[in-house]
LUMNUTI-80861 format. One record per residue: y, z, x of N, C-alpha, C in turn. Coordinates in pm, whole numbers. Layout:
# LUMNUTI-80861
   n_north     n_up   n_east   ca_north    ca_up   ca_east   c_north     c_up   c_east
         Y        Z        X          Y        Z         X         Y        Z        X
...
//
This chain:
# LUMNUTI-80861
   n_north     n_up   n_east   ca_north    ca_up   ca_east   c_north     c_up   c_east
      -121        0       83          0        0         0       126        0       87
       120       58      217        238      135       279       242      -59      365
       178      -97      375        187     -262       439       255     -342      361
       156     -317      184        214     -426        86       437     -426       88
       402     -284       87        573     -252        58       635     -327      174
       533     -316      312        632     -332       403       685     -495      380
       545     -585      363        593     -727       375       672     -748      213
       698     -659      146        790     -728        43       891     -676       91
       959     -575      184       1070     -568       273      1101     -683      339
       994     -732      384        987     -828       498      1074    -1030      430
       996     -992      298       1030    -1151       251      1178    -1162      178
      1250    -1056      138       1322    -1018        77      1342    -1112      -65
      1231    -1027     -166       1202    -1091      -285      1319    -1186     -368
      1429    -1075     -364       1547    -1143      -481      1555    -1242     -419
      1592    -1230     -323       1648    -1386      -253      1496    -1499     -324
      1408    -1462     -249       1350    -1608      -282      1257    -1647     -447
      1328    -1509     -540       1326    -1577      -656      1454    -1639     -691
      1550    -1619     -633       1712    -1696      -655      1691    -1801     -568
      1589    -1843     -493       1561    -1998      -416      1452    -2056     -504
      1393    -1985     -593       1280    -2050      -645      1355    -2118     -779
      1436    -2045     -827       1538    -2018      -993      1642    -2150     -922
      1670    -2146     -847       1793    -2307      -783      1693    -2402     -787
      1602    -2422     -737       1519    -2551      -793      1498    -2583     -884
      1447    -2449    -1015       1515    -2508     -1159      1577    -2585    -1162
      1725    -2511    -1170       1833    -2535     -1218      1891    -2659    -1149
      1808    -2715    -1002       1826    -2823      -984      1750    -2932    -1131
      1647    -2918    -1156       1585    -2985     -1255      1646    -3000    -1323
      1736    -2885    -1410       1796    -2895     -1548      1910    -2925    -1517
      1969    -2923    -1366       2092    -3015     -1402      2119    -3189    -1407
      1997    -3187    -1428       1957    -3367     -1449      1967    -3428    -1581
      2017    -3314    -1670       2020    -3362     -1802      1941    -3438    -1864
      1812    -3387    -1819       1665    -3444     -1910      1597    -3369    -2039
      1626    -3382    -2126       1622    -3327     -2289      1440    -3245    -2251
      1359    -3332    -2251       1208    -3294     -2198      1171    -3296    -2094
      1235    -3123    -2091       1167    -3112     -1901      1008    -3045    -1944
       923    -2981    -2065        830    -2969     -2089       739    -3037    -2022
       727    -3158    -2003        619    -3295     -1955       694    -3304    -1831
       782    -3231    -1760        748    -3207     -1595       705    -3075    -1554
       639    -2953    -1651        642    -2836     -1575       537    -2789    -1501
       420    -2909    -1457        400    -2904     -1302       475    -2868    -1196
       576    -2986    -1206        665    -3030     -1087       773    -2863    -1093
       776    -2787    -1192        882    -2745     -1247       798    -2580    -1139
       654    -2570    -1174        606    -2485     -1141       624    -2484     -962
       570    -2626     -874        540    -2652      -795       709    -2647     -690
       796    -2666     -769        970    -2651      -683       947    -2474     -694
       958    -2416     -801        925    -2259      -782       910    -2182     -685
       743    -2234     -650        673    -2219      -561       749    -2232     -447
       770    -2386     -421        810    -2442      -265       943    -2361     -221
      1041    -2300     -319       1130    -2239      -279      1133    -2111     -263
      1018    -2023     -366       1011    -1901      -305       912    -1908     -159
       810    -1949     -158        718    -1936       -87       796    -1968       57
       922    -2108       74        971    -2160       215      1047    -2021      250
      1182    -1955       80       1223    -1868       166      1167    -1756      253
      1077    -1726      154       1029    -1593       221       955    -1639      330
       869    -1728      360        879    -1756       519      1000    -1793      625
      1123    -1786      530       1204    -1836       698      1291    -1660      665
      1238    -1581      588       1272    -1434       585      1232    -1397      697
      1080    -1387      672        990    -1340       771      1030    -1418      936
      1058    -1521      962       1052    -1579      1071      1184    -1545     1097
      1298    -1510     1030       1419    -1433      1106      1428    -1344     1106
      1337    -1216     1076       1334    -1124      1099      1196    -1086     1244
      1161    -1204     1266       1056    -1190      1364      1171    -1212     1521
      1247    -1339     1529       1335    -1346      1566      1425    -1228     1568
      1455    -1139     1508       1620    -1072      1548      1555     -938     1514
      1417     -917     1592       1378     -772      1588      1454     -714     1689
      1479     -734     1827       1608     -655      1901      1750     -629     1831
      1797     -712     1783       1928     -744      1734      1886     -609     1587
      1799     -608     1505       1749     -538      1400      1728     -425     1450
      1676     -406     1618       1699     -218      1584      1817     -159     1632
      1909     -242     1648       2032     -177      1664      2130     -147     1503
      2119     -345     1442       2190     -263      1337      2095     -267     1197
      1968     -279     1187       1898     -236      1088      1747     -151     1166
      1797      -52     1172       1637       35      1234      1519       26     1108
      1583       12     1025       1496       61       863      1412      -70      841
      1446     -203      907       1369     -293       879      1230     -307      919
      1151     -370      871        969     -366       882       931     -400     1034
       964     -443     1116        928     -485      1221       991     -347     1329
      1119     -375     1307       1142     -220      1430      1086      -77     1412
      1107      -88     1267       1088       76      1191       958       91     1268
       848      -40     1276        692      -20      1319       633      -29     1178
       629      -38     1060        595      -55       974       464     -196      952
       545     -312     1021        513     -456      1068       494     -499     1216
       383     -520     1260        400     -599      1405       464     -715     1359
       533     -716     1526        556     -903      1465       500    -1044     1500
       348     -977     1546        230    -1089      1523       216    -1099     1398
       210    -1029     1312        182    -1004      1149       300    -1079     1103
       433    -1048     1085        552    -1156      1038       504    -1269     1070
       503    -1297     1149        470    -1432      1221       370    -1503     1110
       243    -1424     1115        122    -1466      1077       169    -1501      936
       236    -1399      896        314    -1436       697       357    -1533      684
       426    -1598      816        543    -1685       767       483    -1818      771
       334    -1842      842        303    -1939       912       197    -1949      760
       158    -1877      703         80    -1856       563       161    -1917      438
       295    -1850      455        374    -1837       359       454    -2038      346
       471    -2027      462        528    -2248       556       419    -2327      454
       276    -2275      491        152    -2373       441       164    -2370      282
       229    -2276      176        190    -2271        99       290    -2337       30
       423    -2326      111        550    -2421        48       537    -2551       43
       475    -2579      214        437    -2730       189       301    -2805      119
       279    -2735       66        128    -2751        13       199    -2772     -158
       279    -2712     -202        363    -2704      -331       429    -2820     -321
       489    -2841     -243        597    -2963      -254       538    -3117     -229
       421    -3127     -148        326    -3224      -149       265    -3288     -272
       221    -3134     -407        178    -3160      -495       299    -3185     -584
       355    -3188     -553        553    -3252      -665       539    -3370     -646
       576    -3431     -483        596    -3555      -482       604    -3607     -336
       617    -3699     -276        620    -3732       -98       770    -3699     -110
       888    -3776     -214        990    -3728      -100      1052    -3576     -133
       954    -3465     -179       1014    -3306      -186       934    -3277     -101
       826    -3318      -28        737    -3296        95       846    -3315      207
       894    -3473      165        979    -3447       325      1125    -3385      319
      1185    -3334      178       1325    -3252       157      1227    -3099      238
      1131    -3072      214       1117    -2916       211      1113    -2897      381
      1020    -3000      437       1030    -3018       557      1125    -3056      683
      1207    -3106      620       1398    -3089       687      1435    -2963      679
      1422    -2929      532       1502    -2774       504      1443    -2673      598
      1303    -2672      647       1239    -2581       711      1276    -2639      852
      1321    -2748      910       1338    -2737      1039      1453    -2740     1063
      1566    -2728      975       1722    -2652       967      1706    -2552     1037
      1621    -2487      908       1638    -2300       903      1545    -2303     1062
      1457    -2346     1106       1426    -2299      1246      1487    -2339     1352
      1569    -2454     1365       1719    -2496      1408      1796    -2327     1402
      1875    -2298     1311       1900    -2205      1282      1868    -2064     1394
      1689    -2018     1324       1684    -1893      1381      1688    -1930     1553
      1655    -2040     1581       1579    -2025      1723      1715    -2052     1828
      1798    -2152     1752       1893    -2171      1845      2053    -2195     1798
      2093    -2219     1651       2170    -2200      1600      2211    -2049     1564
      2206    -1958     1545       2220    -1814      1515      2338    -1797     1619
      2293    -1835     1736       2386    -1779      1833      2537    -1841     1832
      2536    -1918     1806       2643    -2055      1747      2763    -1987     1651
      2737    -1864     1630       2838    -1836      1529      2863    -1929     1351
      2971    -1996     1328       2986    -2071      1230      2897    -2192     1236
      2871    -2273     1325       2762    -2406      1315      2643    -2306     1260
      2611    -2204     1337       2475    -2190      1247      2501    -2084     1080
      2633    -2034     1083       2654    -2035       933      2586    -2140      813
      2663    -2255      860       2655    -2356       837      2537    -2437      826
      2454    -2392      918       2319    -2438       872      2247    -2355      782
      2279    -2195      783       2189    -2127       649      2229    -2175      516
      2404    -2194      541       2412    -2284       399      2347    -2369      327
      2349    -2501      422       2227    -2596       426      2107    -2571      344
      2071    -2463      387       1922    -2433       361      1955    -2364      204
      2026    -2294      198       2065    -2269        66      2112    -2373      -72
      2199    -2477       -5       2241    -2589      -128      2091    -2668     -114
      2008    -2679        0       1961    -2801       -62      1827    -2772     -177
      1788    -2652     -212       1691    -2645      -320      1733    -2694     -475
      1882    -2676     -487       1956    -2743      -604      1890    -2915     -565
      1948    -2937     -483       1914    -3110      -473      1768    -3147     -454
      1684    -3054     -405       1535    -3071      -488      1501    -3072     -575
      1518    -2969     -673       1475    -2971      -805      1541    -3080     -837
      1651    -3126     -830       1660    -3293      -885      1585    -3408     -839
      1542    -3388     -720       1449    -3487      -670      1288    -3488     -747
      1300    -3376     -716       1143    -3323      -810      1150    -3378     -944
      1270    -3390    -1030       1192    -3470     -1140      1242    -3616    -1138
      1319    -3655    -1125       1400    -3797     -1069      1359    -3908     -985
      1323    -3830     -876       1256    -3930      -763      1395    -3910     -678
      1341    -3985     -574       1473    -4052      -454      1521    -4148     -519
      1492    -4220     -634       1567    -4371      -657      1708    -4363     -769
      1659    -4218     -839       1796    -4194      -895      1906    -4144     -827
      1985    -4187     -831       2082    -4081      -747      2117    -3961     -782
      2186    -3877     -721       2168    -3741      -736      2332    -3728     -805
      2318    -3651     -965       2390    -3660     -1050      2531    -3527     -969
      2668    -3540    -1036       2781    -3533      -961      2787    -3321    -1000
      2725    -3294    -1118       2687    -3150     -1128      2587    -3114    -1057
      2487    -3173    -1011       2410    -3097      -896      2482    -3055     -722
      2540    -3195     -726       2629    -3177      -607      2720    -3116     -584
      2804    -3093     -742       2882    -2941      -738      2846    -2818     -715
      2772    -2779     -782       2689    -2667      -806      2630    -2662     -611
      2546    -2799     -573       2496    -2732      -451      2631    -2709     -357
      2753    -2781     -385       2911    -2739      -308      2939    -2629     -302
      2896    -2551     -423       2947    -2431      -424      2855    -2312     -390
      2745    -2362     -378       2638    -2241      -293      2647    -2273     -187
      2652    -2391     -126       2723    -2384        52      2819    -2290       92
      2913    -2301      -10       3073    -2240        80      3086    -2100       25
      3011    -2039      -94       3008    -1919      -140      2926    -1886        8
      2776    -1914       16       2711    -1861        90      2759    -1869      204
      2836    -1970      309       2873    -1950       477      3000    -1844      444
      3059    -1819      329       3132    -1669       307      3036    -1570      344
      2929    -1587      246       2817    -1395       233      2805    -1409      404
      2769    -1488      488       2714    -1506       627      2796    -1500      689
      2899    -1561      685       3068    -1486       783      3046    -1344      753
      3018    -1288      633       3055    -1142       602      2965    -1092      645
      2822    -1107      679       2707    -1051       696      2711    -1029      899
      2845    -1110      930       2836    -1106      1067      2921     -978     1131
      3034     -947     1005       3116     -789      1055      3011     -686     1049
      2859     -714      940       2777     -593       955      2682     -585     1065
      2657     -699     1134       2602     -667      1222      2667     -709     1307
      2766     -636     1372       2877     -658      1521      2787     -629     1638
      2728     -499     1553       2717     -444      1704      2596     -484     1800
      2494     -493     1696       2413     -517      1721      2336     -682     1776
      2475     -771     1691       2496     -874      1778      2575     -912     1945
      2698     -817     1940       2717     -813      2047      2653     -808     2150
      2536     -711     2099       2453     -677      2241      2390     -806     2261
      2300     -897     2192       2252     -946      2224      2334    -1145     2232
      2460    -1124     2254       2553    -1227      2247      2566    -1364     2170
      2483    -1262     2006       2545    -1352      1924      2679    -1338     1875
      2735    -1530     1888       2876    -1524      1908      2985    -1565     1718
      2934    -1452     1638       2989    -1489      1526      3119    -1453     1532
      3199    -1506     1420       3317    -1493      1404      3375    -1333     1437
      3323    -1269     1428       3332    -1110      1386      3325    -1091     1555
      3257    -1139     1663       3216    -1079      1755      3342    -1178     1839
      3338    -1245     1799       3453    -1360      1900      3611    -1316     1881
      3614    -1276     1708       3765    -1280      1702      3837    -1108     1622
      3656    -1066     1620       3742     -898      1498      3723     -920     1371
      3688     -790     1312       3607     -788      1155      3752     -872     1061
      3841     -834     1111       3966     -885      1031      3985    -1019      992
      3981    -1118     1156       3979    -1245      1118      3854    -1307     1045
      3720    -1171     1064       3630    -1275      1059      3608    -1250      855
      3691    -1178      803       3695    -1160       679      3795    -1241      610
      3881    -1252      678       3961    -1345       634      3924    -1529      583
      3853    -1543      694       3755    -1687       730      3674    -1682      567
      3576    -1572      625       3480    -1536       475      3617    -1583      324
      3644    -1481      324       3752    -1508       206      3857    -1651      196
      3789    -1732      286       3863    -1861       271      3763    -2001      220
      3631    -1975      231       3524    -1991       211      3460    -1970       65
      3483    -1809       18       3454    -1775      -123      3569    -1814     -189
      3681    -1833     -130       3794    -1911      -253      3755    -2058     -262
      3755    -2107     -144       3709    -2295      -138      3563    -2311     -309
      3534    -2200     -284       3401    -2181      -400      3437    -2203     -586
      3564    -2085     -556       3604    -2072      -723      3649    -2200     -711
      3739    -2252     -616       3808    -2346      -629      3734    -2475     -723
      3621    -2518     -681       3560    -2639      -721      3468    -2602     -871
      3451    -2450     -884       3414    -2420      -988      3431    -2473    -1138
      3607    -2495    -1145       3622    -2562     -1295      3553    -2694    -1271
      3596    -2787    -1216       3568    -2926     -1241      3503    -2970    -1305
      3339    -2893    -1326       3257    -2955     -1404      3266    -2975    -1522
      3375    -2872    -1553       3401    -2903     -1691      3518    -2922    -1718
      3624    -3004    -1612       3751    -3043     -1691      3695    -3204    -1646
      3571    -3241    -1611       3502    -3364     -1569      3369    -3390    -1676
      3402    -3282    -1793       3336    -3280     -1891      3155    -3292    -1846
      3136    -3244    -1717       3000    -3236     -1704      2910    -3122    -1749
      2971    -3052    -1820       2886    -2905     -1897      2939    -2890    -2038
      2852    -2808    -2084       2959    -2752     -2248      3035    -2647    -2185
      3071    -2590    -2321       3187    -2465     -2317      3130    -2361    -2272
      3007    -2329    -2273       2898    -2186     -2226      2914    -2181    -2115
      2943    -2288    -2038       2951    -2277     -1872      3082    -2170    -1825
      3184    -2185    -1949       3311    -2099     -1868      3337    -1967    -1897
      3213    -1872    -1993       3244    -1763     -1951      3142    -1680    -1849
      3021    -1782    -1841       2969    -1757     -1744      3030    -1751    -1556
      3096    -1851    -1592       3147    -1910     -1423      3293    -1844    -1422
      3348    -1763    -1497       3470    -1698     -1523      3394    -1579    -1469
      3327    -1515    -1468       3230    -1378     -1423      3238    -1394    -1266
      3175    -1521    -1255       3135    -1571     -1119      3285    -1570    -1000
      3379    -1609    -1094       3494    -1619      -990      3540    -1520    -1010
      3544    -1418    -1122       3616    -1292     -1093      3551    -1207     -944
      3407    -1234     -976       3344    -1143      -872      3394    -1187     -718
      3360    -1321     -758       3423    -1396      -599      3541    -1305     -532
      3644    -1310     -640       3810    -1293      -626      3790    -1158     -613
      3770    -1091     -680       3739     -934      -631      3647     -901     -503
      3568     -920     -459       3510     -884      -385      3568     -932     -233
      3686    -1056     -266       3732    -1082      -171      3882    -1032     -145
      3884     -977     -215       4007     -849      -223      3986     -776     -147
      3850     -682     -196       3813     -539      -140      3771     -585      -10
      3709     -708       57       3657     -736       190      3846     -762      273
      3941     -797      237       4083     -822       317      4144     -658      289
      4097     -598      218       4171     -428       242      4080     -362      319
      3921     -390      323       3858     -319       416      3781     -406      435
      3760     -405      623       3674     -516       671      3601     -407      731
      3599     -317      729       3440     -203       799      3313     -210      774
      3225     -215      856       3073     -217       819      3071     -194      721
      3107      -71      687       3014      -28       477      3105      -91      440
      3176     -122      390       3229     -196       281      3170     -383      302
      3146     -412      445       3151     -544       407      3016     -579      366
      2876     -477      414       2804     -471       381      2771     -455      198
      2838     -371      132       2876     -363       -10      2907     -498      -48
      3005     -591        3       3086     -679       -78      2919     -832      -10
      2856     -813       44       2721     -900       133      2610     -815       17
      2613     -760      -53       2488     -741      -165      2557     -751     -241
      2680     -708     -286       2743     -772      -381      2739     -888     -433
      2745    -1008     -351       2763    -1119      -364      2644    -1192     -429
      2490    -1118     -384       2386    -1165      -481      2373    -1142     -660
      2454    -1104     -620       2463    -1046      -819      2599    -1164     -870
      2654    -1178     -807       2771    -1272      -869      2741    -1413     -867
      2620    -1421     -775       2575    -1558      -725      2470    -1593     -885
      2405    -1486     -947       2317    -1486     -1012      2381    -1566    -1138
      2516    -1534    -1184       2645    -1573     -1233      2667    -1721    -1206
      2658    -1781    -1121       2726    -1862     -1065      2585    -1970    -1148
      2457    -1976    -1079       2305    -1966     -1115      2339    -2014    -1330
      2370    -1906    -1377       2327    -1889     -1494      2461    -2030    -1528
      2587    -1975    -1501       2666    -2093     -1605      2653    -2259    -1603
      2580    -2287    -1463       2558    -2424     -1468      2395    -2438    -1549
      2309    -2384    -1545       2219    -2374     -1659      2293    -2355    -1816
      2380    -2283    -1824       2443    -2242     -1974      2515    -2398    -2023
      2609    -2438    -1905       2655    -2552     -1938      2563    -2659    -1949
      2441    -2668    -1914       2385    -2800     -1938      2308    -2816    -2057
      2265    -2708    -2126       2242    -2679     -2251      2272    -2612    -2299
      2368    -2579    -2299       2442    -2539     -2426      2508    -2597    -2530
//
């Protein structure tokens, strides 16, 4: 039991049911009346997105076990809870089972899932240290499950409709915000090991500021979809939630840029994201 707990520490669940729930909502933002007679494909994006995140969980936390016992001791691998032959072994379990899902969708979500996974190891192995470029690539890895689930029922030959590409716009630049912000919480522990994020190059101040230029670029593109009449009316009190949280949370991160708080306003942000998630689903049927 004391293992099971550890590796659901390890995969960090919400997240990769909010990667499994964006492949949906990639589907349904295709505006296909009967997605019933795709929910194979519907089951199989699910899959490929929880199953990839929580392996590139596990594989950055196998990666940044030094960096983790400085500023997370509590995590599964330092605490000792997890070897990290065992992460490893999850993630390399967890890789087979994403691509094994996305194979059974279709060839080209076989080869989307398989880019997305050699981003994110781009990313841990040699982007991380990069500061904003490798922001920028977790983003990546974050918008593109929206643009799967459209592939997944569409194919490559449709093109990819102008609300998916919003929607994935705005989980890019929300998210290289949460990851600018996620870099004042771990200063220190990056310093030591000379990763060079914004926070470590320039001070929690500028590097909140950046963040908060990032989560505004976010609300910003938020209306369009619907003064571009691409949603109903359900979309705007959902996505009105979404930017309040944005706007608030990027308040409280420019009055206090200190570890606990920015850490607060970096879990925060999964709950507003959930927001963000629901109104482009609300708008497409509603």
């Amino acid at each position: 039991m004391r293992k099971t707990r550890a590796y659901l520490h390890l995969i960090r669940p919400v997240n990769c049911v909010m990667m499994g729930f964006a492949v949906i909502i990639g589907a349904v933002l295709t505006g296909l009346n009967d997605l019933n007679a795709f929910w194979p494909r519907l089951v199989f994006g699910f899959v490929t997105g929880f199953a990839l995140t929580a392996a590139s969980m596990a594989i950055n936390d196998y990666y940044d076990r030094e960096i983790d016992a400085v500023n997370e001791p509590n995590r599964p691998i330092p605490s000792g809870a997890t070897k990290p032959k065992e992460a490893l072994a999850l993630a390399l379990f967890l890789t087979a089972v994403g691509f094994s899902a996305a194979y059974l969708t279709n060839v080209p979500c076989f080869l989307t899932a398989v880019i997305a996974w050699l981003v994110f190891v781009a990313y841990t192995t040699v982007g991380k240290r990069s500061g904003l470029p490798g922001n920028f690539l977790v983003s990546a890895v974050v918008a593109i499950p929206v643009v799967y689930g459209s592939i997944a029922i569409t194919g490559p030959v449709v093109p990819v409709k102008l609300n998916v590409l919003i929607f994935a716009s705005i989980a890019f630049l929300s998210n290289t915000g949460r990851e600018i912000t996620k870099g004042i919480v771990d200063i220190q522990g990056d310093k030591s090991q000379n990763v060079k994020t914004l926070a470590v190059r320039y001070g929690e101040k500028a590097a909140g500021v950046v963040a908060v230029f990032f989560y505004s670029l976010a609300v910003f593109l938020s209306p369009i979809p619907w003064f571009a009449r691409l949603v109903s009316i359900w979309f705007i009190p959902l996505v009105a939630v979404f930017d309040f949280g944005l706007l608030a949370s990027s308040f409280t991160l420019l009055r206090d840029t200190s570890r606990e708080n920015a850490r607060k306003v970096k879990k925060n942000m999964l709950f507003w994201f959930i927001f963000g998630l629901l109104a482009f689903v609300a708008g497409a049927y509603g």
